[in-house]
NUDOLUM-921956 format. One record per residue (C-alpha): residue in one letter; x negated, z, y. Coordinates in pm, whole numbers, plus 50000, padded with zeros to 5 digits. Example, Ala and Ser with C-alpha at 12.3 -4.5 7.8 and 13.67 -1.06 7.14 Angstrom:
// residues 2
a487705078049550/s486335071449894/
// end
This chain:
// residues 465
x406957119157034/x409547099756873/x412657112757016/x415017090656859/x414157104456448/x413897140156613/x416787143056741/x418987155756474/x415897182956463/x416147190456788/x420057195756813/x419917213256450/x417667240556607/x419187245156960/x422347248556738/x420457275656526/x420177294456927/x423817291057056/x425747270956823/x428837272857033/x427147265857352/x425607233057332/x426747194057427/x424937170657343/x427767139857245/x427347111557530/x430707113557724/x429897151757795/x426917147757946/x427627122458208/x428477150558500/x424707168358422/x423377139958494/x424427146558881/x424177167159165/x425227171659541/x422357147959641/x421797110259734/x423117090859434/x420547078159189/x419537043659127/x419357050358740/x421607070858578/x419857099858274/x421657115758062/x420137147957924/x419757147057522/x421877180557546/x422837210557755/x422847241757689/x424877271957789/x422457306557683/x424277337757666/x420677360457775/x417197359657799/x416137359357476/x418087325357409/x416387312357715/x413087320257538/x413967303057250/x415437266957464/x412147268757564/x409407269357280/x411717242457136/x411527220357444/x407647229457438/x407757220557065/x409147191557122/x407437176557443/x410997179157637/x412007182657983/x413727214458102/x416477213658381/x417587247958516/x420937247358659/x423577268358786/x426597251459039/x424447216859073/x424827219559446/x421277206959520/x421167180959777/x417517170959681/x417857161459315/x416047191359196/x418717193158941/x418697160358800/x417457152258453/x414587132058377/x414627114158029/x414117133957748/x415617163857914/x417577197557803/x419587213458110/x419747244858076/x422977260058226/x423517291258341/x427637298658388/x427387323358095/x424417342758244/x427387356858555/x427107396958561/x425757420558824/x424047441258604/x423177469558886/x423987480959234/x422437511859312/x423637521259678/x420787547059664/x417867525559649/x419467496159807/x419117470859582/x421137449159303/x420077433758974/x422527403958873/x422207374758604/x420997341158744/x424657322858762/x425567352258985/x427677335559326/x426887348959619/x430127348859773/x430977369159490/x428387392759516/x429157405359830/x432747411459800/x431267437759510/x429097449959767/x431807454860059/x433607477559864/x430327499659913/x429967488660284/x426287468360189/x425577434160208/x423427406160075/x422237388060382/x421017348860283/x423947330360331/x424117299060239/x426957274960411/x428427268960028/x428247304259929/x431557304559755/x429757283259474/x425927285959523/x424327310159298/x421767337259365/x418917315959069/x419237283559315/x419307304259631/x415887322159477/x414827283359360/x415197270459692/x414227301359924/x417797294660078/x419017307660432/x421687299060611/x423067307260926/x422017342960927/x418297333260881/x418057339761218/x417967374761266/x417947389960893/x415207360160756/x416067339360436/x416107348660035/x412117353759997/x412677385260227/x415507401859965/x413407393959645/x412097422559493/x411277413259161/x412157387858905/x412397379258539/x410907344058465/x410537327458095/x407837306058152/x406897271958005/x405707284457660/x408817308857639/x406777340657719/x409037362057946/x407427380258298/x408427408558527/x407037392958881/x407497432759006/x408757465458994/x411897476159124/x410417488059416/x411047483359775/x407447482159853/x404797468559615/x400887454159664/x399447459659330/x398267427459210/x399207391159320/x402917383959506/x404097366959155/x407737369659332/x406947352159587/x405067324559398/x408427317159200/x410917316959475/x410687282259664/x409007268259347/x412517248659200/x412447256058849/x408827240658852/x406937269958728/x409297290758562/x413127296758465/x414667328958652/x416617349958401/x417057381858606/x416617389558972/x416747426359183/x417517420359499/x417497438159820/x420547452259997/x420967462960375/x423757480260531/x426387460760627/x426757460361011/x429957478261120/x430967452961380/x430677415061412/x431917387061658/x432137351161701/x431147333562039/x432067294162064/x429957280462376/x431087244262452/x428337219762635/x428787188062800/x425387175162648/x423307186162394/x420487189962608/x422457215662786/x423437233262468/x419687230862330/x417917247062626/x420497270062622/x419227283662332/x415437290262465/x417277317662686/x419257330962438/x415957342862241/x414337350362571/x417187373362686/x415727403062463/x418577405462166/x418957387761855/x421867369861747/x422747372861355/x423597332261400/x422627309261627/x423987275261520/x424677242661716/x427337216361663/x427807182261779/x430487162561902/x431007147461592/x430587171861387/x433127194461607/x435517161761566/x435357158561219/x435977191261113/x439037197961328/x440167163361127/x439427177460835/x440497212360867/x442227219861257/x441487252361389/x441647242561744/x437877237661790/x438297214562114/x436507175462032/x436007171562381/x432837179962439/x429477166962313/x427907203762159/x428867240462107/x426637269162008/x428297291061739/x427147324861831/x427337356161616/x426657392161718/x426417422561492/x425737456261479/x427317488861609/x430567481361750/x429727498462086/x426267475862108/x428097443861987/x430407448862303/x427517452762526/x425857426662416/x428787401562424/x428847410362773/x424977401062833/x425767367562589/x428727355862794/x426367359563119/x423817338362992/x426137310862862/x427647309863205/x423817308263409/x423257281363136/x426267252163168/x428317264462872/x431997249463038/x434257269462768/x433407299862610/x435697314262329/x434917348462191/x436667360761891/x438627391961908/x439057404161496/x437797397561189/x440707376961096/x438957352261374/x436137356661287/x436857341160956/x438387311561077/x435827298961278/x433487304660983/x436127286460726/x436147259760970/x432227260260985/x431527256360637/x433737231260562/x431297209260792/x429827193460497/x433497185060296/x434567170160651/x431977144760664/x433297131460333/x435727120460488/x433757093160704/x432037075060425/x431607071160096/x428397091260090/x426947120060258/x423707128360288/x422877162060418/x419017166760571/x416867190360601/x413747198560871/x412727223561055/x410547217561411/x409007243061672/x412137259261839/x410507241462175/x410917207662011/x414997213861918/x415847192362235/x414077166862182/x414557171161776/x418167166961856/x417697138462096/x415467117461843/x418147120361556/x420617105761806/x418217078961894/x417737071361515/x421097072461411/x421837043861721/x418657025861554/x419567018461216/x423537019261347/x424357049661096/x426557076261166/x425147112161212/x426967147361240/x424227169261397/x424407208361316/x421867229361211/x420467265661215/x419147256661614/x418187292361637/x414907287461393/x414667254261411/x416247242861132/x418597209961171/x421027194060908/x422177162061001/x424927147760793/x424287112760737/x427887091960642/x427127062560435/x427927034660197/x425167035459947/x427157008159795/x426176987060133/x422446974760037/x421686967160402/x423197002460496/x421427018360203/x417687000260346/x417957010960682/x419127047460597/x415827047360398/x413827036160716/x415567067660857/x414647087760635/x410777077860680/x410857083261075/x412887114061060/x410707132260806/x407297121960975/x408747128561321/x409017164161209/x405787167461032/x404177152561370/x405757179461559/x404707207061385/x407207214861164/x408247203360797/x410207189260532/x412507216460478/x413777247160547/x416067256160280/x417107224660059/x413787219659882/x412067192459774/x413307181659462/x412787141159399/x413827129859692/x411267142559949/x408347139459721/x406907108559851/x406037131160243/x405027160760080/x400867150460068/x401787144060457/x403447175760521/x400827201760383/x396867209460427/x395227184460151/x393397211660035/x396847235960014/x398627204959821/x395797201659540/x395517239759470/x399537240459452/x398657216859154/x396357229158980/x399107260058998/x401527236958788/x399367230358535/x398297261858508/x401877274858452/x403177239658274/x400047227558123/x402647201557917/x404547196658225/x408037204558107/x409547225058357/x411687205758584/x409047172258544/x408847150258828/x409977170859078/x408247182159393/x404927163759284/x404517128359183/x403517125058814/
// end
């Protein structure tokens, strides 16, 4: 396809869709050529991008990108830290900040249907005012959207005890590759009639189809939480802490951990009086009915005690609450402030490996002389280490990518996997053969071309081409 002489065609008939909603002149396209992840070594532009109103518009991107031969980029906030969001040449984005609205909440059947480009953060302030909640919450929820969250199965801290997006996905709208638009569901709570089509697109980054339209599941919202900061001389300490914390017989809404560094640099970046002292602290939530939250606080602070926690904080209001959690999600935004470049992992291990999960990031991070703020969602296994960088450093840049390779096959080693809640995107392609059952990898495939027989949706992504 000769994109060059088409491409007056090609802009001519996007404009015929939404003829106020389009860029496609070279100095707007530069930031859509980005996201939150590693910086590229080559620089795309998309040949436009395009801002569609509703689903029929969508449709229409679409069977001109199939037309055409192009690539189609979903994207919402562009907070993807694996580059599922990044253009590949010959590419239409298609952006979703006009598609915003919470179409539904129906307090009676517990569920919400909202527009992809709905923000979580957003979303349940609506929902407080009806005393329900959404319960994936992802550390950025202030800007990430409810069509990435549903992209990348997200979690969050919560994951723990209330499980991540694929548990609140009830049904979807997708357009799929040749524009055809799908109801995955009903809007149902409970539903086996047929194949789990909703949970085939969520987790599946834009690769098999473009969400338009999600109902959601709601919950109650609990009527008391509390915030427990358990300080540990090691990490050790801190991590086997944990394994009695699920053995005790109660569940925790969050069980994070923190390192040293990580506590530093976020009391640099935003002070709160976390204490940099010490080399780990467990961030602890409880919630629930206010008369079982106090009894359980009162079991938690035992075992923290029994288990070499040397300074326990426990929040006393809401207002507290909130700052520790302000002060926890600006984790990421403090690192910035180290480097250049942060790079924010992703892998999850056997809860009985976190220890020595923890331990072997350390040991890496000595290795290749890089620096690493450890944190992570301890109480499912799922770690985030913030890697501070100079990508501009070449020798810096090689031996974060030896890193990389020992980090991602330590995990798959032990057990566990690539992700938990980033994705795949480009930049974790290359272990994904290693990570899954050979035969599981080839039928997930044949599933793309199925869907994308052209391979246009999100090209290049997850898979090798």
């Amino acid at each position: 396809m000769d994109f060059v002489n088409n491409f007056n065609n090609i802009i001519s008939e996007l404009k015929k869709i939404s003829s106020d909603n389009i860029l496609y002149k070279k100095e707007d396209l530069y930031v859509y050529a980005y996201d939150t992840s590693q910086n590229p070594d080559e620089i795309i532009l998309p040949l436009a991008v395009v801002f569609p109103k509703n689903t029929n518009e969508v449709s229409s991107i679409v069977k001109i990108a199939d037309k055409y031969g192009l690539n189609i980029i979903p994207r919402a906030q562009g907070t993807n830290h694996c580059g599922a969001t990044r253009p590949e040449k010959n590419s239409i984005v298609i952006h979703f900040s006009k598609m915003d609205k919470i179409l539904e909440i129906n307090k009676e059947n517990l569920t919400a249907i909202v527009q992809p480009n709905v923000v979580i953060g957003e979303l349940n302030k609506e929902l407080d005012k009806l005393n329900l909640f959404f319960p994936p919450d992802p550390s950025n929820l202030a800007v990430s959207t409810i069509a990435g969250a549903i992209a990348l199965c997200a979690g969050g801290p919560r994951t723990f005890k209330y499980g991540n997006t694929k548990d609140y996905i009830i049904n979807l709208e997708v357009v799929l590759a040749d524009g055809t638009v799908i109801e995955t569901a009903k809007n149902v709570a409970k539903n086996v009639t047929g194949y789990n089509l909703t949970a085939l697109f969520t987790g599946s980054e834009g690769t098999l189809g473009i969400i338009t339209k999600a109902t959601i599941k709601l919950i109650p919202k609990p009527e008391a939480r509390l915030l427990t900061l358990a300080y540990f001389d090691t990490l050790k300490d801190a991590t086997l802490c944990v394994n009695s914390i699920i053995n005790s017989g109660f569940m925790p809404s969050c069980l994070d951990l923190l390192d040293k560094n990580t506590l530093m640099t976020i009391e640099n970046y935003n002070p709160c009086g976390i204490l940099c002292d010490k080399e780990a602290a467990l961030l602890i939530e409880l919630d629930g009915f206010r008369e079982s939250v106090k009894y359980e606080l009162k079991i938690l602070k035992n075992i923290l005690e029994n288990n070499k926690a040397i300074k326990i904080i426990q929040s006393q209001s809401e207002e507290e609450n909130e700052n520790i959690w302000r002060a926890r999600r600006s984790a990421y935004s403090a690192v910035t402030q180290l480097k250049p470049n942060v790079v924010t992992e992703d892998i999850v291990v056997p809860v009985s490996k976190i220890a020595e999960c923890v331990q072997k990031i350390q040991e890496l991070s000595k290795k290749y002389n890089i620096i690493v703020c450890t944190m992570g969602h301890i109480g499912d296994g799922n770690i985030h280490p913030n890697f501070a960088l100079d990508l501009s450093d070449k020798n810096e840049k090689e031996n974060f990518e030896k890193l990389k390779d020992e980090l991602f096959y330590y995990a798959i080693n032990t057990g566990g996997t690539l992700s938990g809640e980033h994705g795949i995107g480009t930049h974790k392609k290359k272990y994904l053969k290693s990570a899954l059952d050979k035969n599981g990898y080839e039928l997930m495939k044949k599933i793309k071309i199925f869907l994308d027989p052209k391979n246009i949706l999100n090209r290049n992504k997850m898979f090798d081409e």
